[in-house]
PyMOL commands that place a pseudoatom at each C-alpha (Angstrom):
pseudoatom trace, name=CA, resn=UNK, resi=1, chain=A, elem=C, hetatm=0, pos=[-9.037, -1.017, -15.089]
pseudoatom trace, name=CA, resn=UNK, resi=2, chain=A, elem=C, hetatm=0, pos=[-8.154, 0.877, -12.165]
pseudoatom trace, name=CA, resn=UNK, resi=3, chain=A, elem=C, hetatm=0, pos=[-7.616, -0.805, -8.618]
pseudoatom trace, name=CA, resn=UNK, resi=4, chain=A, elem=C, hetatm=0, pos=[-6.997, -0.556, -5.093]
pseudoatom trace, name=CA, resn=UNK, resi=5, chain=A, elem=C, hetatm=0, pos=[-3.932, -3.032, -3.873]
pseudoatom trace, name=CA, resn=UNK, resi=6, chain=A, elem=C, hetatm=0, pos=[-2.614, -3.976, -0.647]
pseudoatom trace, name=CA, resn=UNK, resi=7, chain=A, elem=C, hetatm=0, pos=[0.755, -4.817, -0.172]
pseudoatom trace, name=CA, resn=UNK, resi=8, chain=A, elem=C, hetatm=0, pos=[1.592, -7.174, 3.122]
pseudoatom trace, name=CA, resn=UNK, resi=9, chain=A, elem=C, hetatm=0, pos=[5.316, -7.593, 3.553]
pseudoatom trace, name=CA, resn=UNK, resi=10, chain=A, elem=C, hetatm=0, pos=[6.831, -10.321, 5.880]
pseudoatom trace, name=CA, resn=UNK, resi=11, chain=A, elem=C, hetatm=0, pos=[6.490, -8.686, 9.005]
pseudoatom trace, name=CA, resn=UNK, resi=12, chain=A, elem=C, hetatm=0, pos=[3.064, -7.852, 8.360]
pseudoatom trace, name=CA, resn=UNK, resi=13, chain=A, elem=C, hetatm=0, pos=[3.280, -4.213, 7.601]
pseudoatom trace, name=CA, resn=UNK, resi=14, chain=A, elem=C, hetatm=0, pos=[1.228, -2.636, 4.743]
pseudoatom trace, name=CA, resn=UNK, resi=15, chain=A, elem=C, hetatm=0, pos=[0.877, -0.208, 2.024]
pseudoatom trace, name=CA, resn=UNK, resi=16, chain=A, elem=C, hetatm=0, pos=[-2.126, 0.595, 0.149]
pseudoatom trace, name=CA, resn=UNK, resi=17, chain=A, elem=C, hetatm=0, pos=[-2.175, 1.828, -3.091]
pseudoatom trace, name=CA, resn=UNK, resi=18, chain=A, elem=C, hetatm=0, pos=[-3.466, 2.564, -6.354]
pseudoatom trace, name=CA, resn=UNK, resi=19, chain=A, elem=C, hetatm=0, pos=[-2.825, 1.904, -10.103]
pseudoatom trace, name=CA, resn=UNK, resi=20, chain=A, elem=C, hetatm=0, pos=[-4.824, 3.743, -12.773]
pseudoatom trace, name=CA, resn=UNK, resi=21, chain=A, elem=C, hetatm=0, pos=[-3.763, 1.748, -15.363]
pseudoatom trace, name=CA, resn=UNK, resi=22, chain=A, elem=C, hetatm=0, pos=[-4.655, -2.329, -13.636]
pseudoatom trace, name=CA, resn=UNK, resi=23, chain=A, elem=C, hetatm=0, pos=[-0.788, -2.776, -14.499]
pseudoatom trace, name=CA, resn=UNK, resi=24, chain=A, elem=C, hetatm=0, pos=[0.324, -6.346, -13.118]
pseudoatom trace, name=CA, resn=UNK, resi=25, chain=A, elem=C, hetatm=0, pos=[3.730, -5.977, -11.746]
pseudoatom trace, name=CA, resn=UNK, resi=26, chain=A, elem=C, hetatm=0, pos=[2.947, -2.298, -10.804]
pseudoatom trace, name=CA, resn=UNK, resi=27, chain=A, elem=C, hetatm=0, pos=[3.951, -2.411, -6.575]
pseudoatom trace, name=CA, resn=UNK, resi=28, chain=A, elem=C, hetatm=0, pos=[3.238, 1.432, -5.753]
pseudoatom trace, name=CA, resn=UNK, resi=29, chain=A, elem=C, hetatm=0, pos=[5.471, 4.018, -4.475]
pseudoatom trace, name=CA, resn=UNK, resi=30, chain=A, elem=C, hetatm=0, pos=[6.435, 3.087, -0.801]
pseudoatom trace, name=CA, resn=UNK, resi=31, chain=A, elem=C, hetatm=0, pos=[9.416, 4.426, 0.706]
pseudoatom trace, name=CA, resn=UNK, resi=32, chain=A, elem=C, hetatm=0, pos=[12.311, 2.174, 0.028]
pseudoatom trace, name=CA, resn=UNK, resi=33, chain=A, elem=C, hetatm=0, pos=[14.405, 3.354, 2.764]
pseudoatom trace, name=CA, resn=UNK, resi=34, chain=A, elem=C, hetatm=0, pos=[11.367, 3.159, 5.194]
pseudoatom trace, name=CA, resn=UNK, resi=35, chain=A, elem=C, hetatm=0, pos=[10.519, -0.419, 4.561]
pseudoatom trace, name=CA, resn=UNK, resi=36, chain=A, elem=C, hetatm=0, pos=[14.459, -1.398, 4.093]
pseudoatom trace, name=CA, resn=UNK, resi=37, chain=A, elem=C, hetatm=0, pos=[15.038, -0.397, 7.626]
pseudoatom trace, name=CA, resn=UNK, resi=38, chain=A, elem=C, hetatm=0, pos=[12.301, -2.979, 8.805]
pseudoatom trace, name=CA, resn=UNK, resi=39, chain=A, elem=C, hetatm=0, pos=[14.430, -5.952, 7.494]
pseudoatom trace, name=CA, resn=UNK, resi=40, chain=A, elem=C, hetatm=0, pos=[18.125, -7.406, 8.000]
pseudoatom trace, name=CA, resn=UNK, resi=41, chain=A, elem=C, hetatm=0, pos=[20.442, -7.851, 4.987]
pseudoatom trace, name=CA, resn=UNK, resi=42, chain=A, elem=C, hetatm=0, pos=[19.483, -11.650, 5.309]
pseudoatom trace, name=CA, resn=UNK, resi=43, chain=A, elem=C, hetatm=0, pos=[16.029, -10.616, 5.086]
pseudoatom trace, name=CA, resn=UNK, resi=44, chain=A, elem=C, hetatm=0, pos=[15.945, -9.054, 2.551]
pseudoatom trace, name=CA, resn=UNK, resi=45, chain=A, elem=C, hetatm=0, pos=[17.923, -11.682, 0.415]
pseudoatom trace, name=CA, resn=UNK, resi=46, chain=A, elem=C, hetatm=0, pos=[14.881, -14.182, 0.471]
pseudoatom trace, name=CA, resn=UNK, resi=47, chain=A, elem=C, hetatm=0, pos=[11.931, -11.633, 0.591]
pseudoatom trace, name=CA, resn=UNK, resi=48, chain=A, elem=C, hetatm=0, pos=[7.992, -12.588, -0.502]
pseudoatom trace, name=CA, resn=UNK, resi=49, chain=A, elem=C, hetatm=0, pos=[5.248, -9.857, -0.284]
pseudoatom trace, name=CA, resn=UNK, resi=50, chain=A, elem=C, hetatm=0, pos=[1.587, -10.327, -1.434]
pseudoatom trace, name=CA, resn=UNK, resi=51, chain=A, elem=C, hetatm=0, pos=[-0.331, -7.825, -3.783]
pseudoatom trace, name=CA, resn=UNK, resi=52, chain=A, elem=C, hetatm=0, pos=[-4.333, -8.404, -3.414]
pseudoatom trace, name=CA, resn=UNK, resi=53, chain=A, elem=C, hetatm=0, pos=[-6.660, -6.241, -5.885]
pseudoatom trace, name=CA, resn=UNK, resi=54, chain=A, elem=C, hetatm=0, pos=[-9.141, -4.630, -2.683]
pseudoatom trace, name=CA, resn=UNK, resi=55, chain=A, elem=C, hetatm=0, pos=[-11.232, -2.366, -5.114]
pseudoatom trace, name=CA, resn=UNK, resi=56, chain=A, elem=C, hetatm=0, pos=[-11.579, -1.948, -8.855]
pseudoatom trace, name=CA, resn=UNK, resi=57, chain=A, elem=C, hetatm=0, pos=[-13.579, 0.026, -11.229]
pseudoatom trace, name=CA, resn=UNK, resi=58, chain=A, elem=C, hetatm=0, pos=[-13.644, 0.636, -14.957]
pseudoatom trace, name=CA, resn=UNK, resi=59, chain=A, elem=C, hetatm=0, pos=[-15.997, 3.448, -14.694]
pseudoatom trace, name=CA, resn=UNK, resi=60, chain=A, elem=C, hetatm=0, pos=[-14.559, 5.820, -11.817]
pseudoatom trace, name=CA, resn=UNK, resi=61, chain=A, elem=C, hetatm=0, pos=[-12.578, 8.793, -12.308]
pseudoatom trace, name=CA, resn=UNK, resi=62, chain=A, elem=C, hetatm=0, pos=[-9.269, 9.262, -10.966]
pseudoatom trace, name=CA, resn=UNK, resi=63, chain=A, elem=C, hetatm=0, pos=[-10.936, 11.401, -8.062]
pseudoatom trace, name=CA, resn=UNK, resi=64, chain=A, elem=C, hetatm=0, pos=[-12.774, 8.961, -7.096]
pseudoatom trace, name=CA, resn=UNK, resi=65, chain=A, elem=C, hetatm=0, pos=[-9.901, 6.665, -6.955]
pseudoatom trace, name=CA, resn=UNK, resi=66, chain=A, elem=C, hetatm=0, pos=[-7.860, 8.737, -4.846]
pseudoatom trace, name=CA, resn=UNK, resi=67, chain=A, elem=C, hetatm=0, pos=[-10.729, 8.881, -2.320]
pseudoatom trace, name=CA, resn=UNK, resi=68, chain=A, elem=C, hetatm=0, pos=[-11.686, 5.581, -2.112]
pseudoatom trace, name=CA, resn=UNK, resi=69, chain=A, elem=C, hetatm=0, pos=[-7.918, 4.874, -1.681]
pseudoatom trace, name=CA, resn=UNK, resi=70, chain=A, elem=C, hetatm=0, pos=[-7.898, 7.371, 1.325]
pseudoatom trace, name=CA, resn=UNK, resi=71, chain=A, elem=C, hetatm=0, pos=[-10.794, 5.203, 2.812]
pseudoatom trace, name=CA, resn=UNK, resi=72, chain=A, elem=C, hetatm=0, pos=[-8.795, 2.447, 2.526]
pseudoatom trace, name=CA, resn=UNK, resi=73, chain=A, elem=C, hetatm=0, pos=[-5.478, 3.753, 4.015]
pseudoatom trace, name=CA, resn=UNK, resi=74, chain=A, elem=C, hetatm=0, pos=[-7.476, 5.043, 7.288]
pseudoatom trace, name=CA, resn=UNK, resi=75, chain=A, elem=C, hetatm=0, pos=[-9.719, 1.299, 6.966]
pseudoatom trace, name=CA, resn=UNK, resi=76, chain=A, elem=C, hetatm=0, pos=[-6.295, -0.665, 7.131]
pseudoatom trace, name=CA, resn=UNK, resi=77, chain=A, elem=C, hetatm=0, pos=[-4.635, 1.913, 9.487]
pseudoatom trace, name=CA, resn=UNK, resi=78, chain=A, elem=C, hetatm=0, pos=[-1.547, 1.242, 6.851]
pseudoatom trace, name=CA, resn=UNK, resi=79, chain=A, elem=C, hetatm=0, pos=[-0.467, 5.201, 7.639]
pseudoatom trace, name=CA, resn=UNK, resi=80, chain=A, elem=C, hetatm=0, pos=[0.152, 4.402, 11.461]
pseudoatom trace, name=CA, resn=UNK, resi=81, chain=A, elem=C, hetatm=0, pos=[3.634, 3.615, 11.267]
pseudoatom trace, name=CA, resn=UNK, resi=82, chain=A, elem=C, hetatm=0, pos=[3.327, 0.439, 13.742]
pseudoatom trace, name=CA, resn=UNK, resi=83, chain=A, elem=C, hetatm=0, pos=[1.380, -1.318, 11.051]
pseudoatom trace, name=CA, resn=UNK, resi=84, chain=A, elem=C, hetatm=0, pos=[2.471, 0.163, 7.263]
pseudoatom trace, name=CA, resn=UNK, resi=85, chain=A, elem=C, hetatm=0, pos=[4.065, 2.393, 5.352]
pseudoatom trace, name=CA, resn=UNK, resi=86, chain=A, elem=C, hetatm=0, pos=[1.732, 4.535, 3.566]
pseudoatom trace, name=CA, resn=UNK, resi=87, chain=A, elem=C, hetatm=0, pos=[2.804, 8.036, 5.017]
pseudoatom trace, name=CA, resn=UNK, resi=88, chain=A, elem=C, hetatm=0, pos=[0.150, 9.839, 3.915]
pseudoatom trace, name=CA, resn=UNK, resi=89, chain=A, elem=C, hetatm=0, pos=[-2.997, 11.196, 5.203]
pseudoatom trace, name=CA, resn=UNK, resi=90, chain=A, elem=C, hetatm=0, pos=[-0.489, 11.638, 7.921]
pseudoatom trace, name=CA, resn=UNK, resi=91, chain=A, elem=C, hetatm=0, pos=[-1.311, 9.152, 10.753]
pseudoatom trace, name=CA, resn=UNK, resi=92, chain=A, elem=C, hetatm=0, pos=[-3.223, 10.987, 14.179]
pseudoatom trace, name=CA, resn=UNK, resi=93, chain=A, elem=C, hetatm=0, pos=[-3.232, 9.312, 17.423]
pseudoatom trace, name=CA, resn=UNK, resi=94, chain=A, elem=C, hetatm=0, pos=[-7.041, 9.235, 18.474]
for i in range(1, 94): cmd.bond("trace and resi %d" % i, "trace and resi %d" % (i + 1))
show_as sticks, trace
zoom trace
């Protein structure tokens, strides 16, 4: 199965991602250091983040994946830095 996720960390932020392989304990690829920086050494001793399945498919291709995980990115605004950390399509100002 693959999915869609959404990762919301305790301040709020998100990251979107996908897993080709519907792999349980499979969190993505955010940037460590970027989300680190977000939270205090206190913080991040007691830290809960939620995973929700936004999208799945047995059928699509891994193009179509990576498109309708795009969609989702710029849906969730999770690349504008103020909100997630997804760093790619790179975030524009409108």
């Amino acid at each position: 199965m693959k999915v869609i996720y959404k990762i919301t960390y305790p301040n709020g932020k998100v990251y979107i991602g996908k897993d080709l392989t519907g792999t349980l304990n499979y969190f993505g690829s955010a940037n460590s250091k970027l989300i680190e920086q977000d939270f205090t050494k206190e913080q991040q001793r007691d830290f809960t983040i939620r995973k929700e399945i936004l999208w799945e498919s047995e059928t699509a291709s891994d193009k179509e994946v990576n498109q309708v995980e795009i969609a989702f990115i710029r849906k969730c605004d999770s690349n504008n830095p103020a909100k997630g950390y997804n760093q790619w399509p790179k975030y524009r100002r409108l």
